[in-house]
C-alpha positions as CSV (number, residue, x, y, z in Angstrom):
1,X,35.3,150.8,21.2
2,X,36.1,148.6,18.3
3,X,32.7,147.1,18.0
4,X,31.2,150.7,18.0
5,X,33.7,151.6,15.2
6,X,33.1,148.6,12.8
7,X,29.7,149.0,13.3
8,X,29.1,152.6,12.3
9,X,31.5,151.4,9.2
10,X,29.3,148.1,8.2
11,X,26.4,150.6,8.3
12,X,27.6,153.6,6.0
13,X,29.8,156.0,8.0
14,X,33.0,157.4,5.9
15,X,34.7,158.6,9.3
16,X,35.1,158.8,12.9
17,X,35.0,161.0,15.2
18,X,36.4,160.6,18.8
19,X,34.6,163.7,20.4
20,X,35.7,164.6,24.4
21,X,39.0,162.9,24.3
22,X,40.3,166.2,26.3
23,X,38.1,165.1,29.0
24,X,39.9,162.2,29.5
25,X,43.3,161.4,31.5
26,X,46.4,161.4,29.1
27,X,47.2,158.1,31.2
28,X,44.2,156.8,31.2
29,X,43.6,152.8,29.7
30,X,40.4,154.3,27.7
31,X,43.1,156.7,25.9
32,X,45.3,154.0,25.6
33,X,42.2,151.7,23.6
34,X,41.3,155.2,21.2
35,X,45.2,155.3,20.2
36,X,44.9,151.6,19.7
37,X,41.7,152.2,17.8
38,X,42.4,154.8,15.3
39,X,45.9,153.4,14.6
40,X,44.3,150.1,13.8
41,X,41.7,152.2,11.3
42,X,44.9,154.0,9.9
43,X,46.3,150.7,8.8
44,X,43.3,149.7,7.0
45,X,42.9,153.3,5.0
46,X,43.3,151.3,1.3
47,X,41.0,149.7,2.5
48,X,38.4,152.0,3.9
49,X,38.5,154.7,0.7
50,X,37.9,151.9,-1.8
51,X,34.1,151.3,-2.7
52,X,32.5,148.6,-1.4
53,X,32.5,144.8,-3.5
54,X,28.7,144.4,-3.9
55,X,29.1,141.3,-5.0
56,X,29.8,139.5,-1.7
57,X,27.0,138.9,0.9
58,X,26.8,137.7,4.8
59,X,24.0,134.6,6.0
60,X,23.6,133.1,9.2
61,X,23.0,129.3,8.4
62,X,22.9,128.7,11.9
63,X,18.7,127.7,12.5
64,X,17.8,127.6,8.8
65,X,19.1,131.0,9.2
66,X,16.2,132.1,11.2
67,X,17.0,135.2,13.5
68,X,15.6,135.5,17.4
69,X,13.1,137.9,18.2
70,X,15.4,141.3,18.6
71,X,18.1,140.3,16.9
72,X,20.3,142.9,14.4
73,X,22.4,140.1,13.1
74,X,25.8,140.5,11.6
75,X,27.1,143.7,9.5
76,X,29.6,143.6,7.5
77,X,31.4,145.4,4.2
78,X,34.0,143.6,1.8
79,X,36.9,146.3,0.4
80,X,39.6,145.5,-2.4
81,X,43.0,147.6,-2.6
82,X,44.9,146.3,-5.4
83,X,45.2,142.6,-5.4
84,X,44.1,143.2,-1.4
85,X,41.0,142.1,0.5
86,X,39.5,142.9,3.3
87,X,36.3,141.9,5.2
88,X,34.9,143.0,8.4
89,X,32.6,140.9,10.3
90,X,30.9,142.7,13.2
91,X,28.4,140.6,15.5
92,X,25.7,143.1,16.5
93,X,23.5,140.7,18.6
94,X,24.3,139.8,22.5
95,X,25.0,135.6,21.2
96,X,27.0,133.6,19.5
97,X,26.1,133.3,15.7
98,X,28.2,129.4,14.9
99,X,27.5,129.6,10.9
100,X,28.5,133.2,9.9
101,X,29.4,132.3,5.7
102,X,30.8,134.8,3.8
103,X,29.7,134.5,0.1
104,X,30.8,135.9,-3.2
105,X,34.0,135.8,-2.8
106,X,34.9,133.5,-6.2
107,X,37.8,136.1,-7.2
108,X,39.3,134.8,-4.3
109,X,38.8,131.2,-4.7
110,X,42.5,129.1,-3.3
111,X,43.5,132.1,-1.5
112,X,43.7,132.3,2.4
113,X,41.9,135.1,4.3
114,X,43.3,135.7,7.7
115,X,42.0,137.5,11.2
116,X,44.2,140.4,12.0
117,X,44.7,140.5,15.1
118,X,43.4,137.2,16.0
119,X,44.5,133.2,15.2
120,X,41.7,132.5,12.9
121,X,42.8,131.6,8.8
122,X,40.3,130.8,6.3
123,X,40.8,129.0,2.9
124,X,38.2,130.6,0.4
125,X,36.4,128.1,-1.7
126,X,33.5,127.8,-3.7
127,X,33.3,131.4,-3.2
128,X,33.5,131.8,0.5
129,X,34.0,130.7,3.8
130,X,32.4,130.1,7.3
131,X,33.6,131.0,10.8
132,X,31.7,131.8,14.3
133,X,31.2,135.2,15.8
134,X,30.8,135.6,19.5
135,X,28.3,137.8,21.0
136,X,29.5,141.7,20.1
137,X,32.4,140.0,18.3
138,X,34.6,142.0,15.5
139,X,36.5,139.7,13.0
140,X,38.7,141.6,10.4
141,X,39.7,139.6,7.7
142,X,42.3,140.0,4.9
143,X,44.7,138.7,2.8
144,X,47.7,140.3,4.1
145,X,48.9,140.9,7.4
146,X,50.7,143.3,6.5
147,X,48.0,145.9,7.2
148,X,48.1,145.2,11.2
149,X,49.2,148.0,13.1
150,X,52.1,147.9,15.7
151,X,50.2,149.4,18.3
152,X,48.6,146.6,20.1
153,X,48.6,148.4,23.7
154,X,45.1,149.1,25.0
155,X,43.0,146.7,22.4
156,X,42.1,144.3,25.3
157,X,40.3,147.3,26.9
158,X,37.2,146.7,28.1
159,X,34.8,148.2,30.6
């Protein structure tokens, strides 16, 4: 669910829409992961209504950044909300990319980015930063936590 939603994000969409959910148990876990879902996308609406920052691009340097036969890479947009930033990183290939750099990012330059939702902190300098994306992986950085929802039931969902 989350990579589907970052996804159709990182490629243009301006909404989502969860169509069939009264086909599906009110107790179910795949209710449970849509709740989890669109309150996660609720948290980031500064975010999501501000334009996109051209200025900052995505390259695998893994391979002389050279992409496999089939490959769709990583997708990604870059949103500013007041003094905030965000970036969304969404692995669309089925393995690992280990040099995922994020570039542009100079306005940032001494200030920390960090995963919501996850462990991961990055330090932007020169610009940008590097970090690894698993295969289907979604990494949402920001410089605030404070725009992680509560919700957390039903994000591990997976079937």
């Amino acid at each position: 669910t989350r990579v589907m939603a970052y996804a159709a994000l990182t490629h243009g969409a301006r909404g989502l829409l969860y169509w069939g959910s009264f086909y599906v148990a009110a107790d179910s876990p795949f209710r449970e992961s849509i709740y989890a879902m669109t309150s996660e996308l609720a948290a980031l609406q500064p975010f999501l209504i501000a334009p996109e920052e051209k200025t900052v691009g995505v390259k695998l340097t893994e391979s002389r950044g050279r992409s496999q036969v089939g490959d769709r890479g990583v997708s990604w947009i870059a949103r500013r909300a007041g003094s905030e930033f965000l970036l969304v990183l969404v692995n669309e290939d089925n393995r690992a990319h280990m040099g995922v750099e994020a570039t542009g990012l100079t306005a940032l330059n001494g200030r920390e980015m960090v995963e919501l939702y996850g462990p991961e902190t990055a330090g932007v300098a020169q610009g940008g930063f590097v970090t690894r994306l698993m295969p289907y992986q979604v990494k949402v950085f920001s410089t605030s936590r404070k725009f992680e929802t509560a919700q957390r039931s039903g994000r591990e969902y997976a079937r």
